[in-house]
N, C-alpha and C positions, 0 to 999 in steps of 0.2 A: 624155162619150164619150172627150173625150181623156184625161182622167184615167185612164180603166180602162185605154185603151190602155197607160200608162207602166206602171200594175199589173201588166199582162200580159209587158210586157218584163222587167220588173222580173225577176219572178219565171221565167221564161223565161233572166236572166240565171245567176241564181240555180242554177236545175235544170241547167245548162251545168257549174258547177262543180263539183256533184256532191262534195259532201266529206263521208268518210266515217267520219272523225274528227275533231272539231273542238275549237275553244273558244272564246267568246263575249270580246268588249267593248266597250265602252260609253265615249261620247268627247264630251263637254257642248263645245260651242266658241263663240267672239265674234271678230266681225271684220269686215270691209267691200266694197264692191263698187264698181269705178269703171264706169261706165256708158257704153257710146260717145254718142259727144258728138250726134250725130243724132238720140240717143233723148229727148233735153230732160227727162232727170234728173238728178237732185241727187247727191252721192254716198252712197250708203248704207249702216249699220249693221246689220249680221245678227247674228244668235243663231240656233244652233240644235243636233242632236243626231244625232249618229252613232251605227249599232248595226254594229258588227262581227264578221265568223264568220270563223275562221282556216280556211286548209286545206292540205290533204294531199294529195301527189301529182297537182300540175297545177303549171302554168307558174307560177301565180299563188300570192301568200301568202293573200291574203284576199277575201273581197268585205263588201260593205259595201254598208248602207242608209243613208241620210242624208237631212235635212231640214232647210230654213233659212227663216230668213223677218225680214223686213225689214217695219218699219209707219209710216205715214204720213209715207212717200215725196213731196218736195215736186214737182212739174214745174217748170220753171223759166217764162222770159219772161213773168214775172207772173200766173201762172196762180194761186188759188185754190187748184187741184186736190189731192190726194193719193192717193196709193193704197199698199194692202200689198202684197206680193209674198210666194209660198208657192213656196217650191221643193223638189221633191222627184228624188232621184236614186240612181243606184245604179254603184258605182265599182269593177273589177277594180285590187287592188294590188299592186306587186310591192318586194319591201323589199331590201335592200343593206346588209348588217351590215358597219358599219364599226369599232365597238369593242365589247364584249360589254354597253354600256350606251346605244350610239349607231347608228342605223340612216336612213342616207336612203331615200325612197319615191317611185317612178313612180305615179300610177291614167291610169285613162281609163273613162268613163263615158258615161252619158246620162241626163238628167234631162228633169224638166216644171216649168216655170214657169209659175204661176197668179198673175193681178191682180186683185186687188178694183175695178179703177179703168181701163180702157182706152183710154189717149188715146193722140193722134199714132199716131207707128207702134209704142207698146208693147202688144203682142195674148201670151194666150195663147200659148204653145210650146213644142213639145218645144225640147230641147238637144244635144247631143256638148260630152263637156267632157276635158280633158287637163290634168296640173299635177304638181306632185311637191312633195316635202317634207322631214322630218324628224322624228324620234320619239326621245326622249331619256327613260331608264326613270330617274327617280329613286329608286324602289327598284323591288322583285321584283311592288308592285301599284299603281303608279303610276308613269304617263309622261307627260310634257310633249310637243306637237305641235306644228310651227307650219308652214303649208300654204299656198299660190301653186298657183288653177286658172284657166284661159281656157276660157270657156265661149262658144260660138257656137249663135245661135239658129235652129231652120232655118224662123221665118216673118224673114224678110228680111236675113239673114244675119248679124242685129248682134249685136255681141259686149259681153261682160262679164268683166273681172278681179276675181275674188276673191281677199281674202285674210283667214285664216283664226289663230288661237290657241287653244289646248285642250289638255287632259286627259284622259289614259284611264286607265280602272279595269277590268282585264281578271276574270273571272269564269267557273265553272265549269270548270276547268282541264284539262287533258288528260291522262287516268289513266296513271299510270307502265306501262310497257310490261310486262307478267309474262314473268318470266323461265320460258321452258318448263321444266319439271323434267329434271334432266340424267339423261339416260336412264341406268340400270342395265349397270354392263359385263356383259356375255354370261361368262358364267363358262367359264372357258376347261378343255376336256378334259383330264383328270390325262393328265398325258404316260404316256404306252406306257410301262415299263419292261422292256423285254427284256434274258433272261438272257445275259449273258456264253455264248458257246460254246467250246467246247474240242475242234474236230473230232476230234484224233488222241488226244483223252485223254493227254495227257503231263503236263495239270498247268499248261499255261502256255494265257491263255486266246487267243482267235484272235486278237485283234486287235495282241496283244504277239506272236505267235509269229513269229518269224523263220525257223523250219525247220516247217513245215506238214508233216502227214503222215509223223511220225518212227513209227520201228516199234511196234506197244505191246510194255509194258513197258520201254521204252527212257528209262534214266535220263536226263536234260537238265537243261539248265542255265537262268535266268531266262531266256535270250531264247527257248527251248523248242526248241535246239540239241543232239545227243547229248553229254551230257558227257564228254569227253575227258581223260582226264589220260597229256600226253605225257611219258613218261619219262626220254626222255633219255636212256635207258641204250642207248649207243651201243655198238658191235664193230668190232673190228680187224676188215680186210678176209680175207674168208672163214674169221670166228672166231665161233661159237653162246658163248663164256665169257664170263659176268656179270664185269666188272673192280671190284674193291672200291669204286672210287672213285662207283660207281652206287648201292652199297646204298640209302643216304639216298633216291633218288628210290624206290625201293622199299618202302622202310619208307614212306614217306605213304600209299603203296595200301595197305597191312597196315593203318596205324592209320585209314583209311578204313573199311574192311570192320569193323575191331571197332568203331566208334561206329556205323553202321550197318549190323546183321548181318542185316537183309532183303534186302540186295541182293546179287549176283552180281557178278564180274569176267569179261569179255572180254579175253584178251590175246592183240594181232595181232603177228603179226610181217613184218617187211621186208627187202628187202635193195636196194643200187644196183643199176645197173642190166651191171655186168659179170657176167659168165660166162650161162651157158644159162637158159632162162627154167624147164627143168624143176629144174637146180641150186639154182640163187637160191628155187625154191618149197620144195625141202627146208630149205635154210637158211632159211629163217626161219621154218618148223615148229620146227626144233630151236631158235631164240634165243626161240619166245613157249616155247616148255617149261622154257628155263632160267630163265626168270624165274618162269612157275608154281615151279617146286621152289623157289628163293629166296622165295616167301611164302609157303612151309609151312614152308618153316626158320623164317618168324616168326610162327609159328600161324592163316594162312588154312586154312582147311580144305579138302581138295582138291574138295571137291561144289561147293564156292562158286565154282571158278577152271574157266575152257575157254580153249583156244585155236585159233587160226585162222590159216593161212599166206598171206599176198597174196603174196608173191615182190616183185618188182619193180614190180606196178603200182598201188601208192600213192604215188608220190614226193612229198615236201613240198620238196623242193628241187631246183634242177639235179644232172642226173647229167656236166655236163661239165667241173666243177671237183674236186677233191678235198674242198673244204669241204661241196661240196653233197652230193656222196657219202655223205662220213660223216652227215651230218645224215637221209638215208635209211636208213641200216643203225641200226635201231631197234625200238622194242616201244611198241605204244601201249595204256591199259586204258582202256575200254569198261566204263558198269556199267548190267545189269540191276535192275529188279528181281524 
């Protein structure tokens, strides 16, 4: 009966740890047992064999079965007698790696001690047992142990030190973990390529244009700007006469129009801001005409050329200096196409 009982806890100890990847090993040991001294034993020699299962995800490294046994145990006080001793137990371990080849071990257990021989106060008993140790891998499938457990009896509370030498041969190993298959990148959406837009069709696309919504047809420049070519060609105050010293800015518009003969010329003209505002818009009808007839003198065509009077209100400079003056009384070309 007590026997089963220990089977029962045993395996009760067992289904507690529940491990649900393991790996087996196996641990042949020799060693001895001092006996308290009320028990009128001798000290004894054990042999016996450890099976242990590693585990996974619990407090504990291992559990372990174990069994030992000691034979023809003397009594003492002259007695005759002898008897064997069977013990069986089952040990929670917990291990403590101290170098990749060296690890100390806690257990704590419960076992059953059977005698062939029951005198004085040695009877049948369960146990609780407590000890720790050491485990030294001489290579990758063999280790050396050497183990210290105090075992107390629970018929009359008396106790036993064991101590313990052995070998383990570890077995069926713990399959390398598969590496999941590294999932497939999601193949990413050909990016959108949207067209370039040109709102005001000029030619320059929107996101370079700097003058948005220029007239169509209106010749521009790369930043999609009306091209302006300022001439320069300035007048004495209230004089429409082209002075020689202007032709040159003149002749670029001429050699303009002949490299290309698709487009048109705008010529505005200006004046500062002295005299009447209906005067100043004459004059500078008559200065953008003197500059038309000056690029027919150099072969534009006159279909090709128009012009346009602002008077006074474009100024590109102050009208309250003299410099800035003159810098107003001018002709600017403009080119369609």
């Amino acid at each position: 009966m007590k026997k089963t009982l220990f089977s029962l806890a045993a395996l009760t100890s067992l289904a507690f740890a529940a491990p649900t990847a393991y790996n087996y090993e196996v641990t042949p040991t020799i060693g001895g047992v001092y006996p308290e001294g009320n028990l009128d034993l001798k000290e004894q020699l054990t042999y016996g064999l450890r099976f242990g299962i590693n585990l996974d995800n619990t407090i504990f490294d291992q559990f372990e079965l174990g069994y030992d046994r000691s034979d023809n145990i003397d009594y003492k006080a002259g007695r005759n007698d002898s008897t064997d001793f069977n013990r069986y137990y089952g040990n929670l371990v917990k291990e403590y790696k101290m170098t990749p080849e060296t690890a100390l071990y806690a257990l704590v257990g419960i076992g059953y001690e059977d005698l062939s021989n029951e005198q004085l106060q040695n009877r049948d008993s369960m146990f609780a047992q407590y000890g720790g140790g050491v485990k030294y891998w001489v290579t990758d499938s063999f280790a050396l142990k050497a183990e210290v457990r105090h075992a107390i009896k629970f018929h009359g509370g008396d106790n036993n030190l064991f101590y313990s030498l052995g070998f383990t041969i570890p077995f069926d190993a713990k399959s390398a973990p598969v590496a999941a298959a590294a999932a497939k990148p999601e193949p990413k959406p050909a990016p959108v390529v949207t067209a370039p837009k040109d709102s005001d069709n000029d030619g320059v696309y929107d996101d370079k244009d700097k003058c948005p919504n220029t007239p169509k047809g209106t010749v521009v420049d790369a930043d999609g700007c009306t091209k302006i070519i300022r001439l320069h060609v300035t007048f004495d105050f209230d004089k429409s006469t082209v002075k020689p010293e202007f032709m040159p800015e003149i002749q670029k518009v001429a050699d303009f129009m002949k490299v290309n003969p698709g487009y048109s010329v705008v010529l505005e003209g200006h004046t500062d801001s002295k005299g009447s505002d209906a005067y100043n818009q004459k004059l500078s009808d008559q200065r953008a005409k003197a500059v038309a007839k000056a690029l027919g003198n150099l072969g534009v065509a006159a279909a090709k050329v128009t012009t346009e009077a602002y008077g006074e209100s474009k100024p590109v400079a102050t009208n309250d200096t003299e410099a800035g003056r003159s810098e107003n009384r001018r002709v600017d070309a403009i080119f369609k196409k």
